[in-house]
Backbone bond lengths (Angstrom), bond angles and torsions (degrees), N, CA, C in turn:
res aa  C-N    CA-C-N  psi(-1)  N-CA   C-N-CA  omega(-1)  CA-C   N-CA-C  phi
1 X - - - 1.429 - - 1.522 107.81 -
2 X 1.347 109.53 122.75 1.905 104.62 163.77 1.374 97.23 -109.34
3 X 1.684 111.85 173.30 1.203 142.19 161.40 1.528 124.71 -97.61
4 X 0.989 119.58 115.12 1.620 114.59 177.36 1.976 101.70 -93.33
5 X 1.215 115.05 155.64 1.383 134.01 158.33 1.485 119.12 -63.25
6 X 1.602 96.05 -30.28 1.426 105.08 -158.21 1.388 105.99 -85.90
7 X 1.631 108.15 166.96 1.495 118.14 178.46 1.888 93.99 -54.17
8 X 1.472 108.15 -165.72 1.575 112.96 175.98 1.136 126.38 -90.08
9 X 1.319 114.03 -30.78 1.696 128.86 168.07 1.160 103.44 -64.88
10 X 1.168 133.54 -48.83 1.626 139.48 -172.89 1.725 94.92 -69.67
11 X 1.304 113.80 -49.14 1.964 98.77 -177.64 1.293 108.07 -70.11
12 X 2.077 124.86 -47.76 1.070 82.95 -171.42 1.400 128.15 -73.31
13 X 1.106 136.09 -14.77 1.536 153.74 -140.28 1.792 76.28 -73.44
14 X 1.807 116.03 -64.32 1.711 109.57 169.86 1.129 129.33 -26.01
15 X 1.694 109.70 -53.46 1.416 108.18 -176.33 1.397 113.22 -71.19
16 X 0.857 111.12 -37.87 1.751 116.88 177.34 1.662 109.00 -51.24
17 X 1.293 107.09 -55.36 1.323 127.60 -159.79 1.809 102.91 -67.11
18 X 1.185 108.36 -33.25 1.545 116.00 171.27 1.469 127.41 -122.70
19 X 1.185 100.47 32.83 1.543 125.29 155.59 1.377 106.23 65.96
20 X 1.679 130.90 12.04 1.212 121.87 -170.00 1.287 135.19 -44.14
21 X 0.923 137.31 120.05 1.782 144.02 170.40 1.587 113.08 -49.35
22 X 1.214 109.99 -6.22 1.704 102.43 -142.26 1.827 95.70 -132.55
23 X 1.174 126.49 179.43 1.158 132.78 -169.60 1.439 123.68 -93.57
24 X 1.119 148.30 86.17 2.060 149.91 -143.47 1.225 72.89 -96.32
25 X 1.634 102.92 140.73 1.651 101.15 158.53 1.837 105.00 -124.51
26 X 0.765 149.59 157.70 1.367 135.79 -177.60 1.508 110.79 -113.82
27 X 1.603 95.85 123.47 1.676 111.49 168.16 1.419 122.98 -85.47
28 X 1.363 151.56 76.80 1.132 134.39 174.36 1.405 134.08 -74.70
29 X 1.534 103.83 -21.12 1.297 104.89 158.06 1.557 139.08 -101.39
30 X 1.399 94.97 2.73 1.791 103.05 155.89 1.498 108.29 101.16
31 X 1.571 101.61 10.03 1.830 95.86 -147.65 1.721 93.52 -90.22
32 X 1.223 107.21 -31.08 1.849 100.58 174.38 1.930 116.51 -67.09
33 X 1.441 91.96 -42.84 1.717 105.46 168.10 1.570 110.92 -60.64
34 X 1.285 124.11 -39.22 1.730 105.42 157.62 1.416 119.72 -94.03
35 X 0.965 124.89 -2.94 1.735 123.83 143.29 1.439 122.08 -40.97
36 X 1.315 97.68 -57.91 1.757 103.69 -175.10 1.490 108.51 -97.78
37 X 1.421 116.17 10.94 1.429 96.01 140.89 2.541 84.98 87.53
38 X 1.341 105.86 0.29 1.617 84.86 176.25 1.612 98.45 -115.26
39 X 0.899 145.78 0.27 1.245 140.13 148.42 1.577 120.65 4.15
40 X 1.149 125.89 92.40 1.747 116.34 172.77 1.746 105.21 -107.40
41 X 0.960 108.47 87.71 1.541 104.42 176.73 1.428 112.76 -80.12
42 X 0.992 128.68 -12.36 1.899 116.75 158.71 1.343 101.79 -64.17
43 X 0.973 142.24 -59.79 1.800 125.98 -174.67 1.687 104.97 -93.74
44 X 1.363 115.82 14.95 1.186 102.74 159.44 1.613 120.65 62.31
45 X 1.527 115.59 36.32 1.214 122.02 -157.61 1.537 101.01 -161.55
46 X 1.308 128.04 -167.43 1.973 123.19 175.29 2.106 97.22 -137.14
47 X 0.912 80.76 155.54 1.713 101.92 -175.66 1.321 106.43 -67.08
48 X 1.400 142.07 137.93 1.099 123.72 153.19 1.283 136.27 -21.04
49 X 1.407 155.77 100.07 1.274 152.94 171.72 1.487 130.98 -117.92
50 X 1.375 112.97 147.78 1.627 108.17 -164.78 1.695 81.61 -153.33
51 X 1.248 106.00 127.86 1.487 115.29 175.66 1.836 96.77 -149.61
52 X 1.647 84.99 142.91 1.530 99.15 172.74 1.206 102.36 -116.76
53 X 1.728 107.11 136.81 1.724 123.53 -170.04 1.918 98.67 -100.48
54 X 1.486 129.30 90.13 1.290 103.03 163.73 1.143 129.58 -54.90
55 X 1.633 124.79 152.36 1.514 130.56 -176.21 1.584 122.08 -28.47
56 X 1.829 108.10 -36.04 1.298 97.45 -178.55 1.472 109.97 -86.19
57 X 1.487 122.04 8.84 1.639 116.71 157.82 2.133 98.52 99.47
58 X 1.695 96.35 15.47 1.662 94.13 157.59 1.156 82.42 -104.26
59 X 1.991 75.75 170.47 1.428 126.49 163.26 1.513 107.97 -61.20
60 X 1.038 113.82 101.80 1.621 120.25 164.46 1.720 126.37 -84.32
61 X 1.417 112.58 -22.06 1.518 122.12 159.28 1.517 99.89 170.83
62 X 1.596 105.26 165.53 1.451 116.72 -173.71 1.423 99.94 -164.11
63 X 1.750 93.43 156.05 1.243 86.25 -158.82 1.915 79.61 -124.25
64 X 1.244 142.13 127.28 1.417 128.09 143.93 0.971 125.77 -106.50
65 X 1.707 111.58 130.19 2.025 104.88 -174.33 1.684 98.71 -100.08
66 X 1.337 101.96 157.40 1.697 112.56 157.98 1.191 120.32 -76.55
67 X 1.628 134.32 -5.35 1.208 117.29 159.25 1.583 90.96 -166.76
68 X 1.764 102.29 168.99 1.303 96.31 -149.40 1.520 133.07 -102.94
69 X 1.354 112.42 16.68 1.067 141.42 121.32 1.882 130.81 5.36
70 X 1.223 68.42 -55.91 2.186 93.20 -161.87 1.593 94.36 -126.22
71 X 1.502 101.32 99.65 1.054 124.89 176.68 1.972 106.37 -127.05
72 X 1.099 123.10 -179.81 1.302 141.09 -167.00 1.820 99.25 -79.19
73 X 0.961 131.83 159.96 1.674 123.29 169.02 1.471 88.38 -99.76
74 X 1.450 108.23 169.29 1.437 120.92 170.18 1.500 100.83 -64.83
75 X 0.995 123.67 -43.08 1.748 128.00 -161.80 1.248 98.69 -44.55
76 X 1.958 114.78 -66.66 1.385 116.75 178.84 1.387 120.46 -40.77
77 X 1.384 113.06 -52.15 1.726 98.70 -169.10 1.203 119.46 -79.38
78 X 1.457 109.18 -4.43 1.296 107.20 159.65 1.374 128.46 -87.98
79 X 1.251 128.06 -24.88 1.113 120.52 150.89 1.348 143.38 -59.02
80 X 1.580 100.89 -21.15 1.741 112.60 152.90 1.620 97.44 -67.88
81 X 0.707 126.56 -85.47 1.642 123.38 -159.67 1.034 95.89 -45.48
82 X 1.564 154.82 -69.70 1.532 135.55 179.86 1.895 114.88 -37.96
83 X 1.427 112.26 -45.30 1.687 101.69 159.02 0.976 124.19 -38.03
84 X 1.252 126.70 -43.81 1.397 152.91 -152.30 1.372 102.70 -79.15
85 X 1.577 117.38 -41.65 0.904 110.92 -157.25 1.612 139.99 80.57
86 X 1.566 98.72 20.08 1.984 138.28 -178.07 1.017 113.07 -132.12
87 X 1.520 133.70 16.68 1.238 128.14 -169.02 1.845 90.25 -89.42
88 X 1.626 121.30 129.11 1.241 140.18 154.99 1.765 97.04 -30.21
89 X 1.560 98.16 146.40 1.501 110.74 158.87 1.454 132.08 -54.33
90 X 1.138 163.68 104.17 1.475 142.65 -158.83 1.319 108.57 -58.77
């Protein structure tokens, strides 16, 4: 699941637009983006973020970048989720 900033037309038009597999939900009022703590309100936008929720509903790791660029590889979060013991079948 990601979060968009954007209204819903504006996320899904994203998800569409980049073929996502996965579920966009759209934030327009920011309130999940200052929940989780990626909120950038000087550019008016959220930080890169990738967080894994273990089953009992912690924070099991997260990753936030300063720009968006520098994000997590798939390898890593999958190797958290194989710790985890959630890593998908290959």
């Amino acid at each position: 699941m990601a979060i968009s900033g954007e209204d819903i037309e504006t996320a899904t038009g994203l998800r569409d637009k980049l073929g996502l597999g996965f579920t966009l939900l759209a934030d327009p009022e920011r309130t999940a983006l200052r929940a989780w703590g990626v909120e950038d309100p000087v550019n008016v936008t959220a930080w890169p973020a990738t967080y894994v929720v273990a089953r009992d509903g912690t924070i099991a790791w997260r990753s936030i970048s300063a720009t968006y660029p520098q994000r997590p590889r798939p390898e890593e979060i999958l190797a958290v989720l194989d710790s985890l013991g959630a890593a998908p079948p290959p």
